[in-house]
N, C-alpha and C positions, 0 to 999 in steps of 0.2 A: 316884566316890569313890576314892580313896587311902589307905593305909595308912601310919602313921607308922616311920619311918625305911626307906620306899622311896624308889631313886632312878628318874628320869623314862628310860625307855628310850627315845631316840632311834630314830622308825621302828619300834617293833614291831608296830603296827598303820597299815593305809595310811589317810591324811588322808582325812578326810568331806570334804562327809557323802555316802555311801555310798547307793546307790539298789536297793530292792529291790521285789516286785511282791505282792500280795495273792494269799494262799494257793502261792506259792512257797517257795523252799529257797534260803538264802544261807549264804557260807562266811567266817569272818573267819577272813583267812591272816592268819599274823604273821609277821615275815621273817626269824623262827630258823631255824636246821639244826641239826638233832639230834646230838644229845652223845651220848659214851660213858655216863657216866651219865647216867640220867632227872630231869628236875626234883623237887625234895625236894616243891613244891605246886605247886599251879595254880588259881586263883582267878579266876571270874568274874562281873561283872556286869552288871547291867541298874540304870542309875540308883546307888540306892542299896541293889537287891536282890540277894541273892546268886542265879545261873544255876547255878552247880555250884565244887564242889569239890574237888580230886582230891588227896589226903596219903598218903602210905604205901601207894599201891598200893589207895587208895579212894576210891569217888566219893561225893559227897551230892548230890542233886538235889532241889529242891522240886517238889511234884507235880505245880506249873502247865505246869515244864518235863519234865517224865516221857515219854518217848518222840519229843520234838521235836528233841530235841539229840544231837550225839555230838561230844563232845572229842578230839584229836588228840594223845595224850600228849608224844608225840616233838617236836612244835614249839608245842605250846599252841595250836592251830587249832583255833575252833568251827564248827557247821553249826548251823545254825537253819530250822528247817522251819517248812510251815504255818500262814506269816508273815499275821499280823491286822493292820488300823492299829494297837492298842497296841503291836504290836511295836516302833512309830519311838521311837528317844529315842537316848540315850548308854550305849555297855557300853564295859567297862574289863576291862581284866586285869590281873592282879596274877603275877609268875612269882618263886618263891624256887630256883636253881638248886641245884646239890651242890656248884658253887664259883663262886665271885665273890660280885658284888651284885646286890641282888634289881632286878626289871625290874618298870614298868608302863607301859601305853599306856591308851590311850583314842581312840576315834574313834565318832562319829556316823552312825546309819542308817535312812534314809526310807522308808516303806511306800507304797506308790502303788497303786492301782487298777488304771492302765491295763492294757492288755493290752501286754504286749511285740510287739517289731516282728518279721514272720517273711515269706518268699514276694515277696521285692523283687524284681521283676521289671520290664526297659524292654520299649517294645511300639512300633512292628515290631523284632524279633529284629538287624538289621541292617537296611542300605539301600544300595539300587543309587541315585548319583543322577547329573546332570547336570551339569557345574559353570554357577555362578550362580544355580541353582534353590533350592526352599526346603524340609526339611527338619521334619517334627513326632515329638518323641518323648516318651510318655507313661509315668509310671513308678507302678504300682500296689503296694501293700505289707496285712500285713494289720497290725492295730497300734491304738492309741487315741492321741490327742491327739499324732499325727507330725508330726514337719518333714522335709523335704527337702532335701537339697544334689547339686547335678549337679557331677559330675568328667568334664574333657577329660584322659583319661591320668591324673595325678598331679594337675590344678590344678583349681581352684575355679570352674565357670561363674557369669561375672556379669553382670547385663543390662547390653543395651546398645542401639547403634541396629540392630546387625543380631539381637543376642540378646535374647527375650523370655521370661520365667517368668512362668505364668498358671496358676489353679485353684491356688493355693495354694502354686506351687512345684514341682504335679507335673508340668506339663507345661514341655516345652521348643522352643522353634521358634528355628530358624536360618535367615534369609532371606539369599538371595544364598550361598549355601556356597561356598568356593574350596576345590583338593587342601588348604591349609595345615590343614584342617577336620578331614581324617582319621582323628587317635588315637582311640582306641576311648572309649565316651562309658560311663560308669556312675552310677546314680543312688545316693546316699547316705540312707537312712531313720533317725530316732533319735528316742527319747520320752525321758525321765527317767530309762525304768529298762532301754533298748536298742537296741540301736542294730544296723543291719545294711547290705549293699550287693548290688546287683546284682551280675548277669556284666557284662561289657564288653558292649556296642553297636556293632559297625564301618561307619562311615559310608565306603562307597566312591564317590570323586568320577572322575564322566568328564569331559573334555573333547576331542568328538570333533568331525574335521572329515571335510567329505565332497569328494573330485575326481571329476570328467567329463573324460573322453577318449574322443575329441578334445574340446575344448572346443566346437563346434559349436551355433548356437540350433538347428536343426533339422539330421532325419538322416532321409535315404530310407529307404525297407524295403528291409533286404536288409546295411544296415550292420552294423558290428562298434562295439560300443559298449564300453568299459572302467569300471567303479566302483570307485572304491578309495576304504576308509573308514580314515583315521588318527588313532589314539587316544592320548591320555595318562592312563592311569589305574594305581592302585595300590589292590589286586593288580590282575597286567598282565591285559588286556584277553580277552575271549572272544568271539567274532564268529559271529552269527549272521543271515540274510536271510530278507527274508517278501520272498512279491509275494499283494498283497491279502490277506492276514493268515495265508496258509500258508507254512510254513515250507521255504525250498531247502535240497537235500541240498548246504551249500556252507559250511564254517563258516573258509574266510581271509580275509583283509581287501579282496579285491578280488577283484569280480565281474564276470566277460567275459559279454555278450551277443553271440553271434555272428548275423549274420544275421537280424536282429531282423525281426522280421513283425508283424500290427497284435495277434498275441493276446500277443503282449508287454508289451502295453500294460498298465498296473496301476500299483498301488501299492505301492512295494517299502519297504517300509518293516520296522520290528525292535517298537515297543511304544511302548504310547498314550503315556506315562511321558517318551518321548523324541522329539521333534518335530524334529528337524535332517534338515529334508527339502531335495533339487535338484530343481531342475525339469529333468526328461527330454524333449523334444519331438520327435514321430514326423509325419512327413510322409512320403507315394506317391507313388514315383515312376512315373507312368503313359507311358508310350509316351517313356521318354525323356526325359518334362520333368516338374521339380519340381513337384508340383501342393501347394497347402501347404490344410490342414482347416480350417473355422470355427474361427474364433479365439474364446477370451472374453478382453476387453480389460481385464479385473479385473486389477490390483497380487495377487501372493501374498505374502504376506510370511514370507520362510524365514530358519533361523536358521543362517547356516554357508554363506549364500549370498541377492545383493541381490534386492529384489520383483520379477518377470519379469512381461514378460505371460506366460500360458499357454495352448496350445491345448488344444479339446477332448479331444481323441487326447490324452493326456502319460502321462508315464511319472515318479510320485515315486520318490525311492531314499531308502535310510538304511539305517543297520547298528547292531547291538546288540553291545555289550560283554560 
C-alpha cells in the first residue's frame, strides 16, 4: 500500500523479489544515508499490515512482530528474523523526512526452505598432469535443491568434445589437457536463496621428453650412460628418479650412469601417473666380444620414444616433474 500524497522514491528499496531462507534473518537496506536530522516517521509494512511504526522518537509494533524486528532509524533499514513461509509477500515503506518530500518503496520477498549453500569444495585439491592426459574434478557443497557452474579463471566451463559435465553438473572431466588448460579451475554452487564458490583448483600440465646418450641400441658393461629429462611445465618443473620404485638421491634433470654393471639394470622410472618410458639395453661384454642376452621380440610401445624391440636385461628410464 501507499499513502496519499506520497511520492514514488526511486531505488529505496532494491528490486525483488528478494530471496530469503526458513527460520533465518533478512535485512531490508534502503539506499538512504543518514541526515543531520532524523526522519519525522518511518512506516512499515507487510501487504496491507502495519510492521512498525516509529513518530517522535516512538515505535508501535504489533505483537506478531514483537521481538522479530529491529528498525534502523538513521536510514529506515529493517531486519526481519525467524522468517516462516507466511513471511513471503510484499512490504513497503512509507518515509516522511524533516525536509523534502516524503519517500516510498516497495519490493517483494520469497521464503524458501532450502538450506543455503555452504563448504564448496573441488576434489583433488590440485593436479600434477601429463600433457594430453585426462583430468576428473569433482565439486561437493552442502545445500538443497543446488546448481553448479565450473569457472576456468574468470570464464564459464561449457561442454564440449573434449569437456564433459556429469552427475548434475558436479563433476567435471577434461580429456586430452594441453598447458593452455592451466588457470586455476573453481566450482560455483547457488539455490534460490545462496549462492557460494570454491578455492581455485591449479591444474599443472607436463610435457616431458626423455634423451639417451649415446644414442646406442645396446651398451657393454662397464659404459657410461647419460639421461636427460626435459620438461615444459608451469610451475617450472621439479625432477625427481626412481630405479624400480626407490628413489635416487639425484633431483637434476640428467642422470649419468657411469660404469653401469648388470645390477643397473631396473626400472628407472618417477610414478604410475606418468608413463614416458626409453628403452635402456645392456649387453656383456665377455672376453672382448659383444656377447648380446635373449631377446624378447615384443614391440613396447613408449610415449616420448618409437616401439623397440627390448631385451631381457633392459634398463626403463623416466623422470618426474
Amino acid at each position: 500500500m501507499s499513502l496519499s500524497g506520497l511520492t514514488e522514491g526511486a531505488g529505496v528499496l532494491p528490486d525483488g523479489p528478494l530471496n530469503a531462507t526458513v527460520n533465518g534473518t533478512f535485512l531490508f537496506t534502503t539506499s538512504l544515508t543518514p541526515t543531520e536530522k532524523p526522519f519525522m516517521s518511518v512506516n512499515w509494512f507487510f501487504g496491507v499490515n502495519n510492521i512498525i511504526t516509529s513518530y517522535a522518537a516512538s515505535n508501535t509494533t504489533p505483537p506478531e512482530y514483537e521481538g522479530r524486528i529491529t528498525l534502523f532509524l538513521s536510514t529506515g533499514s529493517l531486519e526481519l528474523r525467524s522468517l516462516t513461509d507466511a513471511d513471503s509477500g510484499e512490504y513497503i515503506i512509507n518515509i516522511t523526512p524533516a525536509a523534502g518530500g516524503a519517500l516510498t518503496g516497495s519490493t517483494t520477498l520469497n521464503i524458501y526452505g532450502e538450506q543455503p549453500v555452504s563448504n564448496v569444495a573441488v576434489h583433488p585439491k590440485s593436479a600434477d598432469l601429463v600433457e594430453f592426459s585426462s583430468v576428473i574434478l569433482s565439486c561437493t557443497s552442502f545445500g538443497s535443491s543446488i546448481s553448479f557452474l565450473w569457472l576456468n579463471d574468470t570464464s564459464e566451463v561449457t561442454a564440449s568434445d573434449r569437456v564433459h559435465l556429469t552427475d548434475g553438473g558436479s563433476t567435471l572431466t577434461i580429456v586430452n589437457v594441453t598447458r593452455y588448460d592451466q588457470q586455476p579451475f573453481r566450482c560455483h554452487v547457488f539455490n534460490p536463496v545462496s549462492n557460494d564458490t570454491s578455492e581455485p583448483v591449479n591444474i599443472i600440465i607436463k610435457n616431458t621428453n626423455l634423451l639417451l646418450s649415446p644414442s646406442e641400441e645396446y651398451f657393454a658393461e662397464g659404459s657410461d650412460v647419460r639421461l636427460f629429462c626435459s620438461t615444459e611445465s608451469r610451475p617450472p618443473a621439479q625432477f625427481m628418479w626412481f630405479l624400480n620404485g626407490e628413489s635416487l638421491p639425484h633431483s637434476e634433470p640428467e642422470l649419468n650412469l657411469t660404469n653401469i654393471q648388470m645390477n643397473n639394470t631396473g626400472n628407472y622410472s618417477s610414478d604410475e601417473k606418468i608413463n614416458m618410458f626409453l628403452i635402456l639395453k645392456i649387453a656383456i661384454n665377455i672376453c672382448g666380444k659383444l656377447t648380446e642376452l635373449t631377446k624378447d621380440t615384443s614391440d613396447v610401445d613408449v610415449h616420448g620414444a618409437v616401439g623397440q624391440t627390448a631385451a631381457v636385461m633392459h634398463v626403463l628410464s623416466s623422470c618426474k616433474q
